[in-house]
Legacy VTK file of the C-alpha trace (Angstrom):
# vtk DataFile Version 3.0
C-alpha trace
ASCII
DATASET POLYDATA
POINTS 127 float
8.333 56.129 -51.952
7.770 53.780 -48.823
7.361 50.346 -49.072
4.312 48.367 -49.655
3.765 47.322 -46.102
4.461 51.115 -45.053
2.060 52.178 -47.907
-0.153 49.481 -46.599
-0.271 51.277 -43.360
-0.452 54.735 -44.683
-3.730 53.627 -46.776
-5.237 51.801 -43.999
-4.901 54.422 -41.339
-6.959 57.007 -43.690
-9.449 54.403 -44.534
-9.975 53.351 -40.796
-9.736 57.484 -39.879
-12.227 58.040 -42.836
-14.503 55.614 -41.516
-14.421 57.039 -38.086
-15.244 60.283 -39.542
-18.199 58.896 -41.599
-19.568 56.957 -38.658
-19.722 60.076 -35.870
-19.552 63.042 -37.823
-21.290 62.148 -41.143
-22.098 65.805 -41.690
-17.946 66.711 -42.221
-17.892 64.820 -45.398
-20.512 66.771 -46.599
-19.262 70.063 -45.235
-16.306 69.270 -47.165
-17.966 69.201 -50.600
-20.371 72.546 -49.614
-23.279 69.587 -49.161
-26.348 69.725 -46.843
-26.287 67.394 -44.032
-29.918 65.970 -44.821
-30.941 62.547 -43.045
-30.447 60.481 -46.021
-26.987 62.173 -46.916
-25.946 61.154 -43.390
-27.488 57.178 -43.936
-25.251 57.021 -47.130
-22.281 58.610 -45.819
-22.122 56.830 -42.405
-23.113 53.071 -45.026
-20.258 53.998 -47.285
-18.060 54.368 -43.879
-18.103 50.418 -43.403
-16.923 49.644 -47.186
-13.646 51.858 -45.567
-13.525 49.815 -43.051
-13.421 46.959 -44.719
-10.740 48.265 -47.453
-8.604 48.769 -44.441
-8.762 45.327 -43.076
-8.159 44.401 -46.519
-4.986 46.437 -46.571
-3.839 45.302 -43.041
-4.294 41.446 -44.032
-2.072 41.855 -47.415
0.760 43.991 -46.142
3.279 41.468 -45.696
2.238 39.665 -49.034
5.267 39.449 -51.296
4.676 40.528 -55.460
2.058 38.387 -56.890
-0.961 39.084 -59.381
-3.866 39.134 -56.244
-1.109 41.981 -54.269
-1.148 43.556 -57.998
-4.518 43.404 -58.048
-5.540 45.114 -54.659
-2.689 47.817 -55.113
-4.554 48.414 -58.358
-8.214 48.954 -56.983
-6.782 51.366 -54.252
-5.239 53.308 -57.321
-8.943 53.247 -59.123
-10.537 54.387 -55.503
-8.547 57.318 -54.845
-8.415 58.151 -58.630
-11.899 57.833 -59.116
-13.084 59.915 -56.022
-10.517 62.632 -57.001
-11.936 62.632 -60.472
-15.376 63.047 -59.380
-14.467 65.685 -56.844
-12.529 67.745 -60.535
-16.499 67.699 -61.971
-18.614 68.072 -59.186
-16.029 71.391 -58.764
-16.088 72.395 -62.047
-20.193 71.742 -62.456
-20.442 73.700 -59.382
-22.064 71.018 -57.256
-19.006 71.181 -55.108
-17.250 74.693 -53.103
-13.470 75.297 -53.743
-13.166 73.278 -50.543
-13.112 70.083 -52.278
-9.627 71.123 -54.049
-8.232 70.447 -50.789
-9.561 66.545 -50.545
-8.973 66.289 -54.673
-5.209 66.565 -53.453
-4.906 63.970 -51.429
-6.929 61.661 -53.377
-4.261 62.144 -56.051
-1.348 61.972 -53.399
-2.949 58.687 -51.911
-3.328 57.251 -55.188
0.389 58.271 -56.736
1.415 56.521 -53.104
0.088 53.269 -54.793
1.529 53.595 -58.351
4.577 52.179 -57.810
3.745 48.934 -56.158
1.968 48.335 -59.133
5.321 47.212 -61.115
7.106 45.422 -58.216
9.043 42.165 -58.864
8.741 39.504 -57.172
12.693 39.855 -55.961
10.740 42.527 -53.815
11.027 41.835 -49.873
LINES 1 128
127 0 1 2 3 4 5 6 7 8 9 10 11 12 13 14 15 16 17 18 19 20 21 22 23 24 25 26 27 28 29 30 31 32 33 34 35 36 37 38 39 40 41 42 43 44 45 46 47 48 49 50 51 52 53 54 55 56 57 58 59 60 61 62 63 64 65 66 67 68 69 70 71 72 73 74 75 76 77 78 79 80 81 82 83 84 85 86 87 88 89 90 91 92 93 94 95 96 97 98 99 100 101 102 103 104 105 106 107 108 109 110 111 112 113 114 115 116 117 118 119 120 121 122 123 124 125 126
């Protein structure tokens, strides 16, 4: 597993990428789920973009913090992001809201969020 400023990195350059995305091509999110690219889809989706943004600023700023409960804390709402979009992405799947496409993005939610896990017990020994 990399270290947290590496993991730091990793997180921040898919938020940043993911906000990109949301911002000029607000329709591939949707695509992604098998959802129509209606006006107020696209408002949402390109809104929800600058909370990514700001999540990877977030991540940036911290990435040479040292163990301490506020580092623990931020580690663990990444976890609880990635966790909780895969888990909605399992049920909008299974309820059929969502094409088999979604799988895909379900994966790497899980990946991104198991990329967290382990800064979650670090010491503060931990450089």
């Amino acid at each position: 597993m990399p270290d947290f400023r590496t993991a730091c990195h990793i997180h921040a350059a898919v938020f940043a990428a993911l906000f990109a995305i949301y911002v000029v091509l607000p329709g591939l999110p949707l695509a992604a789920f098998d959802q129509t690219a209606t006006p107020g889809a696209q408002l949402a989706i390109r809104r929800s973009g600058v909370v990514l943004l700001g999540i990877a600023v977030i991540l940036m700023l911290v990435r040479n913090t040292g163990p301490s409960p506020e580092r623990r804390a931020i580690v663990l709402g990444v976890v609880v992001i990635w966790a909780g979009l895969a888990l909605f992405g399992v049920q909008a799947i299974l309820r059929g809201v969502a094409g088999w496409t979604a799988w895909g993005t379900v994966a790497v939610e899980l990946s991104l969020a198991a990329l967290m896990v382990p800064h979650l017990r670090a010491r503060r020994t931990e450089g």
